[in-house]
PDBQT receptor file of N, H, CA, C and O in Angstrom, charges set to zero:
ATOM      1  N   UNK A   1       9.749   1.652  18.808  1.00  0.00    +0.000 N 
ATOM      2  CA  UNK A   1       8.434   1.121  19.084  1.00  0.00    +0.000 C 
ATOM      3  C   UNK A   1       7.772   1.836  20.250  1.00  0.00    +0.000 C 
ATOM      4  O   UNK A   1       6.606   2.229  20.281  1.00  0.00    +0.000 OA
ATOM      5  N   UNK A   2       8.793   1.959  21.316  1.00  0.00    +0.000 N 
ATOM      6  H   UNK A   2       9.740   1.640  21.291  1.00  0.00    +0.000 HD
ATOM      7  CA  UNK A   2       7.939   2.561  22.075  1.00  0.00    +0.000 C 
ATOM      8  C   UNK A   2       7.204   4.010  22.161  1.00  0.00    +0.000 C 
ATOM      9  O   UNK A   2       6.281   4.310  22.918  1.00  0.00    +0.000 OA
ATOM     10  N   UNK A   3       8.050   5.096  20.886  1.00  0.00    +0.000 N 
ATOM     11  H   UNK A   3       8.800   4.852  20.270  1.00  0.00    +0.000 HD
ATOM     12  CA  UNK A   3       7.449   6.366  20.687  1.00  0.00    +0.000 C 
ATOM     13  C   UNK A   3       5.966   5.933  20.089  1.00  0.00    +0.000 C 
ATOM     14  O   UNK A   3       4.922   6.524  20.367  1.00  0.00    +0.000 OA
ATOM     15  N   UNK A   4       6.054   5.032  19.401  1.00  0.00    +0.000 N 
ATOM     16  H   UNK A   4       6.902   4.552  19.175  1.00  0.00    +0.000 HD
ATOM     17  CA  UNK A   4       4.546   5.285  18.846  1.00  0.00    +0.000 C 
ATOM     18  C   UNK A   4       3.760   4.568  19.737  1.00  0.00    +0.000 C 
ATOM     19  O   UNK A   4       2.622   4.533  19.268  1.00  0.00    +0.000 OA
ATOM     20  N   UNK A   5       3.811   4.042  20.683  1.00  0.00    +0.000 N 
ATOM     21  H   UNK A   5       4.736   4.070  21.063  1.00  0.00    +0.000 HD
ATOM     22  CA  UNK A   5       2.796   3.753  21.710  1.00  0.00    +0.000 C 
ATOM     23  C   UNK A   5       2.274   4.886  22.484  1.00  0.00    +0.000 C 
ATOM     24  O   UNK A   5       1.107   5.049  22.839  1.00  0.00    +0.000 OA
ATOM     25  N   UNK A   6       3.576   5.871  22.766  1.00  0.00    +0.000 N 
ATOM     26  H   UNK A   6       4.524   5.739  22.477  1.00  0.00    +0.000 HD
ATOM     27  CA  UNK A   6       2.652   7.247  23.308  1.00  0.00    +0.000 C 
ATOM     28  C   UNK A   6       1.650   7.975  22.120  1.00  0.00    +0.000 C 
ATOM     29  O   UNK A   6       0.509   8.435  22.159  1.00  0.00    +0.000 OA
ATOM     30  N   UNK A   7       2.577   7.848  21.155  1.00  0.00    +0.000 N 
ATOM     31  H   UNK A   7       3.504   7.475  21.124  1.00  0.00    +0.000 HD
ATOM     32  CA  UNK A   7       1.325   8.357  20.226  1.00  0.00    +0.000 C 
ATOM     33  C   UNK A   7       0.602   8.079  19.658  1.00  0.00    +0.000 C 
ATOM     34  O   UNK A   7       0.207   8.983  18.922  1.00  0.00    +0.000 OA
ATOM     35  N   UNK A   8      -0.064   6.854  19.527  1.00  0.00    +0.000 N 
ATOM     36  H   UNK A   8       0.257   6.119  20.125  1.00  0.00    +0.000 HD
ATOM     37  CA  UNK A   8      -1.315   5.779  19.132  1.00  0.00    +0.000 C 
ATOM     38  C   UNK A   8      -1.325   4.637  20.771  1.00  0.00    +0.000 C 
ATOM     39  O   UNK A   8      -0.731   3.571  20.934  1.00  0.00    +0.000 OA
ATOM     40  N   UNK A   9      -1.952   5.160  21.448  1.00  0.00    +0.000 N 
ATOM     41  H   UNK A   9      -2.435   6.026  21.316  1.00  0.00    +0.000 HD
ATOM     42  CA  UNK A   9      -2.470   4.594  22.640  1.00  0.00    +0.000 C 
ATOM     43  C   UNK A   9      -3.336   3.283  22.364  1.00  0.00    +0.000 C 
ATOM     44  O   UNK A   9      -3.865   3.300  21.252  1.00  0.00    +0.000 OA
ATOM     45  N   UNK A  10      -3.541   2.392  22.970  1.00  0.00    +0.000 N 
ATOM     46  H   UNK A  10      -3.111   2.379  23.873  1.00  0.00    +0.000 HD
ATOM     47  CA  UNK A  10      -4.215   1.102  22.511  1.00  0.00    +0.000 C 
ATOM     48  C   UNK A  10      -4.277   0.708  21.230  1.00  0.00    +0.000 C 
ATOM     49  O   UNK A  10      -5.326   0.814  20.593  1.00  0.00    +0.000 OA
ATOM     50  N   UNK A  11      -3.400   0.314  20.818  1.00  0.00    +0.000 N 
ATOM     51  H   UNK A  11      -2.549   0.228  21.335  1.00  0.00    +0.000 HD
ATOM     52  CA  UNK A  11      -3.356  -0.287  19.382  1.00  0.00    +0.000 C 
ATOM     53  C   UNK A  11      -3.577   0.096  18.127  1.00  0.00    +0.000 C 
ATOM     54  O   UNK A  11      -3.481  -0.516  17.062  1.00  0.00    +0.000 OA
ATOM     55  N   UNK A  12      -4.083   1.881  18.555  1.00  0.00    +0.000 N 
ATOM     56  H   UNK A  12      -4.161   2.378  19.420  1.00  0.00    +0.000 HD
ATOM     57  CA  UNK A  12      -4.365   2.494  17.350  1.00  0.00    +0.000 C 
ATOM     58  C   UNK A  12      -3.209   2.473  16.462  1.00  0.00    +0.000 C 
ATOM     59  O   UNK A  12      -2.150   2.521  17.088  1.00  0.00    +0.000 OA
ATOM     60  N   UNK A  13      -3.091   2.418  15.241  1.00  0.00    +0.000 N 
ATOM     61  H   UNK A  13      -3.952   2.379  14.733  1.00  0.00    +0.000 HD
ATOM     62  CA  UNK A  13      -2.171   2.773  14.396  1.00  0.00    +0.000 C 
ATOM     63  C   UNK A  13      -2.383   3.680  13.790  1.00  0.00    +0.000 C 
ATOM     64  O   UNK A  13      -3.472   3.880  13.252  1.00  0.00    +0.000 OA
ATOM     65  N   UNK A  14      -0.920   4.829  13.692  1.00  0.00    +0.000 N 
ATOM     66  H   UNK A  14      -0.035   4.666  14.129  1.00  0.00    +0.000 HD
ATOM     67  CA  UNK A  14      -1.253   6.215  13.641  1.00  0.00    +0.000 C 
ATOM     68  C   UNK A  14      -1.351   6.263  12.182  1.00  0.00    +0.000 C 
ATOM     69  O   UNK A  14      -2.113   7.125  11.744  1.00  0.00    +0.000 OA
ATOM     70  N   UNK A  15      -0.745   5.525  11.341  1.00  0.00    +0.000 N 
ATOM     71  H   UNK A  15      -0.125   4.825  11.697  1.00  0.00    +0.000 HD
ATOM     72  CA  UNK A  15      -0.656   6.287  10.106  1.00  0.00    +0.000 C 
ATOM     73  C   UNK A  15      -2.300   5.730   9.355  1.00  0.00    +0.000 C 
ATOM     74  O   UNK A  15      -2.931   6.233   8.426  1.00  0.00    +0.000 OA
ATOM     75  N   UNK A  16      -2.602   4.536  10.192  1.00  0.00    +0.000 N 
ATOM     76  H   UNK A  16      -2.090   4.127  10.948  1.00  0.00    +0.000 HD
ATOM     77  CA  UNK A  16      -4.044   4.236   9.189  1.00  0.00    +0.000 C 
ATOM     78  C   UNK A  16      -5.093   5.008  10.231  1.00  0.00    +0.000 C 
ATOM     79  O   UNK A  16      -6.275   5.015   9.885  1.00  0.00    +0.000 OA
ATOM     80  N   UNK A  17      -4.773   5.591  11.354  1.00  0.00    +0.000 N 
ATOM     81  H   UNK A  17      -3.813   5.586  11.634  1.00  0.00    +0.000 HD
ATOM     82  CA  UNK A  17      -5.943   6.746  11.735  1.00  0.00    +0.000 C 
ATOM     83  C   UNK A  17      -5.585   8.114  10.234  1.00  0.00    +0.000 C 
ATOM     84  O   UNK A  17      -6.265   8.634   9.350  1.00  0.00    +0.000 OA
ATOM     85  N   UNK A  18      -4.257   8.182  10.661  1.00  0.00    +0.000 N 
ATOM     86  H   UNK A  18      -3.705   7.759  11.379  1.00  0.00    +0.000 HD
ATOM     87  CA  UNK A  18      -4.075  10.014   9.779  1.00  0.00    +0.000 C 
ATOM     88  C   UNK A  18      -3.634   9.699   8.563  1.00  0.00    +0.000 C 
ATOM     89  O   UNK A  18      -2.802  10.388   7.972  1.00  0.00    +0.000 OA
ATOM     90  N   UNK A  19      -4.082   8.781   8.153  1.00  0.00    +0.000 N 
ATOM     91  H   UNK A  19      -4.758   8.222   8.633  1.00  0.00    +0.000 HD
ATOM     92  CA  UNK A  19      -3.431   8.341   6.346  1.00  0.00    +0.000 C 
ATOM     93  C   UNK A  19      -3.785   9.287   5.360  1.00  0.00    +0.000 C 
ATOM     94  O   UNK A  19      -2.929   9.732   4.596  1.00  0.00    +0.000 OA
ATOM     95  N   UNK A  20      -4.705   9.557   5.319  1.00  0.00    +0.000 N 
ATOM     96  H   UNK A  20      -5.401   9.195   5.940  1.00  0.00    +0.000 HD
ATOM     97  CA  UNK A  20      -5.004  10.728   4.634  1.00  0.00    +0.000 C 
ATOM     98  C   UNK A  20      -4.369  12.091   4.430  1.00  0.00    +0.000 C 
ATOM     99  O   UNK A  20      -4.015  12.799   3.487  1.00  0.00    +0.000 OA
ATOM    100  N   UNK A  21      -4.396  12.136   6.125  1.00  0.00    +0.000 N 
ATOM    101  H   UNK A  21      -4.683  11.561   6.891  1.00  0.00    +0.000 HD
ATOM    102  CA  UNK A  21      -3.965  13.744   5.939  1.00  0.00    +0.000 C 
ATOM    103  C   UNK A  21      -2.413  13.668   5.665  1.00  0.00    +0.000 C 
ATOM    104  O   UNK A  21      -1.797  14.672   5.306  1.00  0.00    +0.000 OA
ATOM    105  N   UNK A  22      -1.816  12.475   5.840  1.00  0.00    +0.000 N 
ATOM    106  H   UNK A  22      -2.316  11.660   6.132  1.00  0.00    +0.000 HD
ATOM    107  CA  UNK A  22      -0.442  12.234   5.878  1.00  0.00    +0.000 C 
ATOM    108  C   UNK A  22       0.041  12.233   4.276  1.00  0.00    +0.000 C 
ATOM    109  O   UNK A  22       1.147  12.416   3.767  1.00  0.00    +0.000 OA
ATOM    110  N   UNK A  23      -1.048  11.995   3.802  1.00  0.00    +0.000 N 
ATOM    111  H   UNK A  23      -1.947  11.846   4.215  1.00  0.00    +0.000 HD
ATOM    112  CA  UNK A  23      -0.385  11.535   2.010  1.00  0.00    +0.000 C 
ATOM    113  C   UNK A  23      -0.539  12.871   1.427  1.00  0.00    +0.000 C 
ATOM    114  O   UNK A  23       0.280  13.251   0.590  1.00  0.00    +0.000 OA
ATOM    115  N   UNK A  24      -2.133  14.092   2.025  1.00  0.00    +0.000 N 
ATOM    116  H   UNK A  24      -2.798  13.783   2.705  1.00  0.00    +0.000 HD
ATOM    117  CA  UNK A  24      -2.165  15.005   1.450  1.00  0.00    +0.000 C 
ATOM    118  C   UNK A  24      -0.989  15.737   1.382  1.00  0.00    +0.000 C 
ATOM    119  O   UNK A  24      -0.526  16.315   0.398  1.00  0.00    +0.000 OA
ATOM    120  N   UNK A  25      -0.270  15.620   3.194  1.00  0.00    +0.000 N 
ATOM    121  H   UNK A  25      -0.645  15.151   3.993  1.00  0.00    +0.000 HD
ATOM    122  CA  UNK A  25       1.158  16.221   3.114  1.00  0.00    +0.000 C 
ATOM    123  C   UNK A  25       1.835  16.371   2.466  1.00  0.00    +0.000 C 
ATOM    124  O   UNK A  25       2.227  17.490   2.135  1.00  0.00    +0.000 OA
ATOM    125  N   UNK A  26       2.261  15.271   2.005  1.00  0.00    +0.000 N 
ATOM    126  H   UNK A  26       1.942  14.362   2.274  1.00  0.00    +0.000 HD
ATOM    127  CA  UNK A  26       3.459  14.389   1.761  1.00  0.00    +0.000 C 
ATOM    128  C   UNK A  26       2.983  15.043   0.058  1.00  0.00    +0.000 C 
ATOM    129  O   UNK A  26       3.797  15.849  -0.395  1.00  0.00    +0.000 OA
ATOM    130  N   UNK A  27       2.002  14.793  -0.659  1.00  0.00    +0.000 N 
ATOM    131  H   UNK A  27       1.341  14.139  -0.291  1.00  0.00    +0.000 HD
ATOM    132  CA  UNK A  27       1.778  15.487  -1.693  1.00  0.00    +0.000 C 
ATOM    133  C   UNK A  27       2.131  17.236  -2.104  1.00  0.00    +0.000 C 
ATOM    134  O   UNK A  27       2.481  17.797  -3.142  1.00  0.00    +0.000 OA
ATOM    135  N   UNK A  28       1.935  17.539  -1.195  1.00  0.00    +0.000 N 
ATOM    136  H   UNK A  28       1.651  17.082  -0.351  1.00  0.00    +0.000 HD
ATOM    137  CA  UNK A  28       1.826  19.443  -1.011  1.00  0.00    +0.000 C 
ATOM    138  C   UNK A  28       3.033  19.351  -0.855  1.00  0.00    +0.000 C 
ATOM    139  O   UNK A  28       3.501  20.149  -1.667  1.00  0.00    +0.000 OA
ATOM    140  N   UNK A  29       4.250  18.645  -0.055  1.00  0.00    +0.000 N 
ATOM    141  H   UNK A  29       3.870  17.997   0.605  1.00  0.00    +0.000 HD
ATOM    142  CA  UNK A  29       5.291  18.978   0.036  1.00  0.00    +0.000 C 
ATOM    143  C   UNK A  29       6.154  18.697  -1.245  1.00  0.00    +0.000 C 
ATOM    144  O   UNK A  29       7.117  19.406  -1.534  1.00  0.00    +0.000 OA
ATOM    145  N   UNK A  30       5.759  17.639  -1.982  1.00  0.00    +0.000 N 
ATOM    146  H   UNK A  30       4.976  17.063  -1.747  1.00  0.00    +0.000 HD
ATOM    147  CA  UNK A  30       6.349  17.577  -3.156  1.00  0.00    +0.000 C 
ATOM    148  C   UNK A  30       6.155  18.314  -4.356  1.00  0.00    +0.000 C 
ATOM    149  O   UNK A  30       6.765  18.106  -5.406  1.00  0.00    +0.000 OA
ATOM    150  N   UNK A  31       5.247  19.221  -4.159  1.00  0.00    +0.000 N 
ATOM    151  H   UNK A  31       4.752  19.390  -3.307  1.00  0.00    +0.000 HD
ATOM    152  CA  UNK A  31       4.450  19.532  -5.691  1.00  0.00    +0.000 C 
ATOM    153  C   UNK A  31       5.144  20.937  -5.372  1.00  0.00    +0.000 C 
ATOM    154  O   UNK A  31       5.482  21.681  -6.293  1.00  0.00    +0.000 OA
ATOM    155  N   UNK A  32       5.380  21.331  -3.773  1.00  0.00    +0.000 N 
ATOM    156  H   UNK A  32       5.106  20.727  -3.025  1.00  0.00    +0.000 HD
ATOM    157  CA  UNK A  32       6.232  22.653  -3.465  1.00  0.00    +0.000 C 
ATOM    158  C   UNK A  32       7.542  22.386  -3.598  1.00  0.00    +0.000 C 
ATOM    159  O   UNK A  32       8.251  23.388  -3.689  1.00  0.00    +0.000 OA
ATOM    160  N   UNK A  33       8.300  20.922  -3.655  1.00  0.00    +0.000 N 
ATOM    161  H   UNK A  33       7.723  20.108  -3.581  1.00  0.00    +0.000 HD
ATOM    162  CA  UNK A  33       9.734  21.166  -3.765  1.00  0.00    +0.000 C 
ATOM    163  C   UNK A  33       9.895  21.154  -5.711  1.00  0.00    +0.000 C 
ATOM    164  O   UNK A  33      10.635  21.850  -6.406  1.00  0.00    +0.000 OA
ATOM    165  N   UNK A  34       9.117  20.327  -6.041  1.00  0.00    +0.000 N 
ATOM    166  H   UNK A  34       8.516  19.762  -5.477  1.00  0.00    +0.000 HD
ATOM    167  CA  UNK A  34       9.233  20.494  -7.587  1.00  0.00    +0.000 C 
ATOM    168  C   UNK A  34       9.261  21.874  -7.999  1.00  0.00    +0.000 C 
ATOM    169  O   UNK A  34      10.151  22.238  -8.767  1.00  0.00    +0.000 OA
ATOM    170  N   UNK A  35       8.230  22.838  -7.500  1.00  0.00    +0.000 N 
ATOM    171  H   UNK A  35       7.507  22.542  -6.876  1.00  0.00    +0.000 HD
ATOM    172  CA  UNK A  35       7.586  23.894  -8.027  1.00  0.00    +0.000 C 
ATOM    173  C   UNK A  35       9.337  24.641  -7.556  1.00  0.00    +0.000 C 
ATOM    174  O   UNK A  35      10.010  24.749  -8.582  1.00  0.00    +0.000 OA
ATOM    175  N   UNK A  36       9.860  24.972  -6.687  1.00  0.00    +0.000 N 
ATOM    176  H   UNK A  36       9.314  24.885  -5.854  1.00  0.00    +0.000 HD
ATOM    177  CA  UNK A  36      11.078  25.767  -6.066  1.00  0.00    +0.000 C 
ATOM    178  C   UNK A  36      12.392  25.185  -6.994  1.00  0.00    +0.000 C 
ATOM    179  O   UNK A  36      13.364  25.914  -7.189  1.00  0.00    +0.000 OA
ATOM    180  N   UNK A  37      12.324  23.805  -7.545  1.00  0.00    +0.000 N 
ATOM    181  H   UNK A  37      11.534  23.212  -7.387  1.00  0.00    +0.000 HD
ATOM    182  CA  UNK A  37      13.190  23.441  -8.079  1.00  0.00    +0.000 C 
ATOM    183  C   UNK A  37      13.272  24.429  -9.107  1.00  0.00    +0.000 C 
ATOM    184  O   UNK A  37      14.176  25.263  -9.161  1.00  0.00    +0.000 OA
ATOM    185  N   UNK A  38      11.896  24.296 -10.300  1.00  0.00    +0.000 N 
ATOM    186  H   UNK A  38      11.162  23.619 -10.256  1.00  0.00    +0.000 HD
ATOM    187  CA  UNK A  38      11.699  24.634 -11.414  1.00  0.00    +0.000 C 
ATOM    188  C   UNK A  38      11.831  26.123 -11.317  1.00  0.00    +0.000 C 
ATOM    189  O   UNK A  38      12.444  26.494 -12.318  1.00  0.00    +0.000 OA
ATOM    190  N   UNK A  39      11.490  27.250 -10.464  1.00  0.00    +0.000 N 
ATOM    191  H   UNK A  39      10.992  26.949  -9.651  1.00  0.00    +0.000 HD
ATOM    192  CA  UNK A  39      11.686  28.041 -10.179  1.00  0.00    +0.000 C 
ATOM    193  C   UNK A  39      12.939  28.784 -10.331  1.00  0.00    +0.000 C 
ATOM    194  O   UNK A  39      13.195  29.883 -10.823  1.00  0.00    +0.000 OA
ATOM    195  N   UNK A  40      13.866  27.594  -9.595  1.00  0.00    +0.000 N 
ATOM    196  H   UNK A  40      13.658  26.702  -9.196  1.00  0.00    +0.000 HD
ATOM    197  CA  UNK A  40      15.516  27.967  -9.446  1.00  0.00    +0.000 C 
ATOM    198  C   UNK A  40      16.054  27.782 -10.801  1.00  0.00    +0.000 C 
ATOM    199  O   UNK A  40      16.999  28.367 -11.329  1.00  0.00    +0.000 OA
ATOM    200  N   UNK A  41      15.232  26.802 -11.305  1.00  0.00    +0.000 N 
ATOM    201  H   UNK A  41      14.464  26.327 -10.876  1.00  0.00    +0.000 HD
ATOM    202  CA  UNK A  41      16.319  26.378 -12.762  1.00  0.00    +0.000 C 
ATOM    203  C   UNK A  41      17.425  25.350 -12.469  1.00  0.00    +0.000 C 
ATOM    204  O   UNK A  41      18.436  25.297 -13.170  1.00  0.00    +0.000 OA
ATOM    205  N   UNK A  42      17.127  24.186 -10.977  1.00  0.00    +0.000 N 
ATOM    206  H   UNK A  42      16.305  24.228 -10.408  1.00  0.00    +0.000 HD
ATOM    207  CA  UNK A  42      17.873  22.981 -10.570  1.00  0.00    +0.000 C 
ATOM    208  C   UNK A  42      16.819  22.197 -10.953  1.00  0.00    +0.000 C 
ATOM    209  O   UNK A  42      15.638  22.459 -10.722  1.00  0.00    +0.000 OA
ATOM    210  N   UNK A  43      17.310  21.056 -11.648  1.00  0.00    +0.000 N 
ATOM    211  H   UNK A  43      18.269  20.844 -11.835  1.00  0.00    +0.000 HD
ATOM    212  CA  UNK A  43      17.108  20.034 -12.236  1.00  0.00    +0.000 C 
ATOM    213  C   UNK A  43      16.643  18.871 -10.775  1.00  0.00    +0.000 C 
ATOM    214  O   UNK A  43      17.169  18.902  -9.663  1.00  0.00    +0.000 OA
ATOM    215  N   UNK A  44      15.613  17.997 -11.198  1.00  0.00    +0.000 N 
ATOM    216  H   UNK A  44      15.185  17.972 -12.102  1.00  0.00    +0.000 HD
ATOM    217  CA  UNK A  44      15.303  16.931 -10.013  1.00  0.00    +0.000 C 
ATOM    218  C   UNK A  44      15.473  15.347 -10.509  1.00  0.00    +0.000 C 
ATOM    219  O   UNK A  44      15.190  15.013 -11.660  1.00  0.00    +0.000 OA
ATOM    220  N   UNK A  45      15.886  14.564  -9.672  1.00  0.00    +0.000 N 
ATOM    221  H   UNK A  45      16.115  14.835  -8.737  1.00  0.00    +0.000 HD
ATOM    222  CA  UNK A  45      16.078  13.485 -10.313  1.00  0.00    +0.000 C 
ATOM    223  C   UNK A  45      15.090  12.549  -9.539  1.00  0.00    +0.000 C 
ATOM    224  O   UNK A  45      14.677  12.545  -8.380  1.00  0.00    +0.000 OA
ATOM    225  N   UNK A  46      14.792  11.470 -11.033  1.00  0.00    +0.000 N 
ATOM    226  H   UNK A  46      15.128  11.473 -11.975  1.00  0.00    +0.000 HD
ATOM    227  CA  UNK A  46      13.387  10.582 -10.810  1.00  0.00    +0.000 C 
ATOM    228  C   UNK A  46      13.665   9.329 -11.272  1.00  0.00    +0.000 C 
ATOM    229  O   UNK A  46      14.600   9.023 -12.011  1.00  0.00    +0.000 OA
ATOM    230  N   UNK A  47      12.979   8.741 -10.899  1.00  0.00    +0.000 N 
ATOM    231  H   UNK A  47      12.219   8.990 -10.298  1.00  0.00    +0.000 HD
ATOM    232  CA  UNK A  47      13.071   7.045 -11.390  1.00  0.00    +0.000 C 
ATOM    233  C   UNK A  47      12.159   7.166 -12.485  1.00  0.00    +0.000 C 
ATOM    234  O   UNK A  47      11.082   7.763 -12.459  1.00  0.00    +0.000 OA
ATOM    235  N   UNK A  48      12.924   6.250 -13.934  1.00  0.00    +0.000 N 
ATOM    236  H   UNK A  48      13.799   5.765 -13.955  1.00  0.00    +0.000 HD
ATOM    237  CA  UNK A  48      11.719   5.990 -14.869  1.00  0.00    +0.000 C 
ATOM    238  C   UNK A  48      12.652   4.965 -15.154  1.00  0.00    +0.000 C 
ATOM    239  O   UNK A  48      13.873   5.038 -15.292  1.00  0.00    +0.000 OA
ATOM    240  N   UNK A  49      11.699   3.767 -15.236  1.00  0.00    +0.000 N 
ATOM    241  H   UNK A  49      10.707   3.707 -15.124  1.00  0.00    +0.000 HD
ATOM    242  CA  UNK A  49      11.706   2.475 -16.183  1.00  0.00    +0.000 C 
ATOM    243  C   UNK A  49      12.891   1.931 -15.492  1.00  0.00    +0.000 C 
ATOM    244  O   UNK A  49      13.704   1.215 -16.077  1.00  0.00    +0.000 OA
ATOM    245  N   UNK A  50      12.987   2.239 -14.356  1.00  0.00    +0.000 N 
ATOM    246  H   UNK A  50      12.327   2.821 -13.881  1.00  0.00    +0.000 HD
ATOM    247  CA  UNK A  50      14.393   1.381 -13.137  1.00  0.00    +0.000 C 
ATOM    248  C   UNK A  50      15.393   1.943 -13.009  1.00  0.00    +0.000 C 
ATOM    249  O   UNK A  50      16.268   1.616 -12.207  1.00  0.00    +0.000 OA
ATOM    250  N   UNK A  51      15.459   3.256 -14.077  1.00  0.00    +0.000 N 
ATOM    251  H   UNK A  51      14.748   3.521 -14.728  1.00  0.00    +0.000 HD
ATOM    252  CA  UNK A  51      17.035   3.822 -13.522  1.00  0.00    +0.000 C 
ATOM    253  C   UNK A  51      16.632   5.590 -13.267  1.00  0.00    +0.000 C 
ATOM    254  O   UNK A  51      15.572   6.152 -13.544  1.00  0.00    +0.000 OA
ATOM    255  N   UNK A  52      17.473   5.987 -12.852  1.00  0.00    +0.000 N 
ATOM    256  H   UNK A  52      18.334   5.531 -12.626  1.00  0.00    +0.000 HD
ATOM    257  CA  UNK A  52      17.144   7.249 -12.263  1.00  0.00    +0.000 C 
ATOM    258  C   UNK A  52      18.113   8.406 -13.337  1.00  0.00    +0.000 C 
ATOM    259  O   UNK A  52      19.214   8.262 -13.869  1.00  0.00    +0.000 OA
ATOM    260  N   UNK A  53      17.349   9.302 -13.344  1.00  0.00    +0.000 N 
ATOM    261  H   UNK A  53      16.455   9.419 -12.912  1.00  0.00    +0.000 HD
ATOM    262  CA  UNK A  53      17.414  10.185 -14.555  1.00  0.00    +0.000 C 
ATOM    263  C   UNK A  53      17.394  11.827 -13.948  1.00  0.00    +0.000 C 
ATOM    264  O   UNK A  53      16.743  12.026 -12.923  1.00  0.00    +0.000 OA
ATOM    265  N   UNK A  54      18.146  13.028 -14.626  1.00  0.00    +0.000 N 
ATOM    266  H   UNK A  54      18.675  12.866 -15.458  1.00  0.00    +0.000 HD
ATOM    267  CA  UNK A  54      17.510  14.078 -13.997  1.00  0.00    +0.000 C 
ATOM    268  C   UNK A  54      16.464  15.334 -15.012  1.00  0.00    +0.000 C 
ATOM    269  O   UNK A  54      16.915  15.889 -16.015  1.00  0.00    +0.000 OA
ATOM    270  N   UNK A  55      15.478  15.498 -14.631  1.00  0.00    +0.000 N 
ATOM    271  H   UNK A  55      15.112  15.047 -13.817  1.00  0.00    +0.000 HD
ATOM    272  CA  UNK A  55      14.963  16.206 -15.289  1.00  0.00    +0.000 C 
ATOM    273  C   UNK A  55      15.081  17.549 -15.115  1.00  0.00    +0.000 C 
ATOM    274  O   UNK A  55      14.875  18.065 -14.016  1.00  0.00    +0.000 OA
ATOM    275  N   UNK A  56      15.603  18.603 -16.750  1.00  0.00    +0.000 N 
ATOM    276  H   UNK A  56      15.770  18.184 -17.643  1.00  0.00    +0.000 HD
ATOM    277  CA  UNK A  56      15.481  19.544 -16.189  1.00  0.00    +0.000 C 
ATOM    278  C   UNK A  56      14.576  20.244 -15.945  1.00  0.00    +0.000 C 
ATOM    279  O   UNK A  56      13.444  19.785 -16.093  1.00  0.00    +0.000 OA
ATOM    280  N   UNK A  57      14.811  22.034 -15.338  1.00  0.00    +0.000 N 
ATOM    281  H   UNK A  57      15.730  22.408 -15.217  1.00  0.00    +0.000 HD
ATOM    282  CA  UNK A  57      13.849  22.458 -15.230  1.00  0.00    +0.000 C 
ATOM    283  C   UNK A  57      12.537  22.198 -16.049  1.00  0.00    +0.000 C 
ATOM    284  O   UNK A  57      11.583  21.580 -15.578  1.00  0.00    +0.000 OA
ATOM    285  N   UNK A  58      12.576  22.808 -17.522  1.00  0.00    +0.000 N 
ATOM    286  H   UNK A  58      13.351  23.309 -17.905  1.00  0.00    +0.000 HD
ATOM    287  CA  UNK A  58      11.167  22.754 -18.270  1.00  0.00    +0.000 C 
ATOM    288  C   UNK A  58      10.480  21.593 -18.111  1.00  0.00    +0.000 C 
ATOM    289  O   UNK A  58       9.255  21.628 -17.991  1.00  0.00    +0.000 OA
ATOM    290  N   UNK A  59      10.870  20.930 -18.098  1.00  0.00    +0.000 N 
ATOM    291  H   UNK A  59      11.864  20.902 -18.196  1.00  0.00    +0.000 HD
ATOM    292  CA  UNK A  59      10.733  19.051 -17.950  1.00  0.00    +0.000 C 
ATOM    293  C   UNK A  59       9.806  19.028 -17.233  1.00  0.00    +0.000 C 
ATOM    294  O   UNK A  59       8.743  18.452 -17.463  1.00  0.00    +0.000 OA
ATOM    295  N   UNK A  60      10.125  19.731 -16.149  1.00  0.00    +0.000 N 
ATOM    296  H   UNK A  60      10.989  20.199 -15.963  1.00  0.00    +0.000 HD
ATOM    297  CA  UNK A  60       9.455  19.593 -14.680  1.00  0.00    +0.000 C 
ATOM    298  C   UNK A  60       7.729  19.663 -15.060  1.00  0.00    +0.000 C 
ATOM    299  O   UNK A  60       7.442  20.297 -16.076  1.00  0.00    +0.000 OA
ATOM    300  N   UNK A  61       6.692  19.084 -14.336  1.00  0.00    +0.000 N 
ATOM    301  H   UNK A  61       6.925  18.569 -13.510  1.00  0.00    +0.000 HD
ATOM    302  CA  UNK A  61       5.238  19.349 -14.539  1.00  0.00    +0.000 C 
ATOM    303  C   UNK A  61       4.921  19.431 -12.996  1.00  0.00    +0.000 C 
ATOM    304  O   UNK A  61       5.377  18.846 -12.013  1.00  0.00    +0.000 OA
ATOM    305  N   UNK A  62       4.104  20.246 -13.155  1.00  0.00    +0.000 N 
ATOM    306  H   UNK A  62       3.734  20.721 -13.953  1.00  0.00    +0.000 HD
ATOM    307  CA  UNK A  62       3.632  20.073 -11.429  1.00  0.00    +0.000 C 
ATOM    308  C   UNK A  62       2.135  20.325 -11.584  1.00  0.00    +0.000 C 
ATOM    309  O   UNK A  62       1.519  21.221 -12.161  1.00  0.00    +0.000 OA
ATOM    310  N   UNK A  63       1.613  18.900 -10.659  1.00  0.00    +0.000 N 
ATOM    311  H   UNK A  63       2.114  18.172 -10.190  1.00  0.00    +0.000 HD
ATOM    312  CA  UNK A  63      -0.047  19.160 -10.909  1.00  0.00    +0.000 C 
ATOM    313  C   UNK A  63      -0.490  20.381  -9.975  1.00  0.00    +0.000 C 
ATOM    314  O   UNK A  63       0.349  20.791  -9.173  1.00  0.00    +0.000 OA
ATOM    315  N   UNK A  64      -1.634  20.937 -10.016  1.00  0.00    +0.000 N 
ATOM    316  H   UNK A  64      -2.316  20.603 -10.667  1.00  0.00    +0.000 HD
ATOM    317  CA  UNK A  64      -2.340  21.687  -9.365  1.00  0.00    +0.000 C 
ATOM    318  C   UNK A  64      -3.154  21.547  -8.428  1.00  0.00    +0.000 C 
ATOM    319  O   UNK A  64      -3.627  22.409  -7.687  1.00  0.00    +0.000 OA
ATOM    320  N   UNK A  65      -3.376  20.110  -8.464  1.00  0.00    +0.000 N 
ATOM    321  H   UNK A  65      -2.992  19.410  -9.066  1.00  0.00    +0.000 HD
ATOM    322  CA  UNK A  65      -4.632  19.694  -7.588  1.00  0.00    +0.000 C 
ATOM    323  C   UNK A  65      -4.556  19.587  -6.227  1.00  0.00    +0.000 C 
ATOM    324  O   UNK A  65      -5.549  19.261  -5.577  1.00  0.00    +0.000 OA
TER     325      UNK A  65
């Protein structure tokens, strides 16, 4: 608790100031680990319908956006 008081000073809360740029992250970083997976030809594993599964490479889709 107390790290994020140095870094959101008066009550700001950091992630609903930088939410945005935080999800764009968090997006770009995934669409680059998919993309390196598929690349390698290692398979990634995902949740569908409650159980977790691995998809292989071709499988893989990665948006562009």
């Amino acid at each position: 608790m107390e790290a994020n008081k140095r870094i959101a000073p008066k009550g700001q809360d950091i992630f609903a100031k930088y939410g945005e740029e935080i999800t764009k992250a968090c997006e770009r970083a995934v669409r680059e680990a998919l993309r390196k997976h598929k690349q390698a030809g290692n398979p990634v594993a995902v949740a569908r319908d409650g159980k977790v599964i691995l998809l292989q490479p071709d499988e893989i889709e990665i948006d562009t956006d």
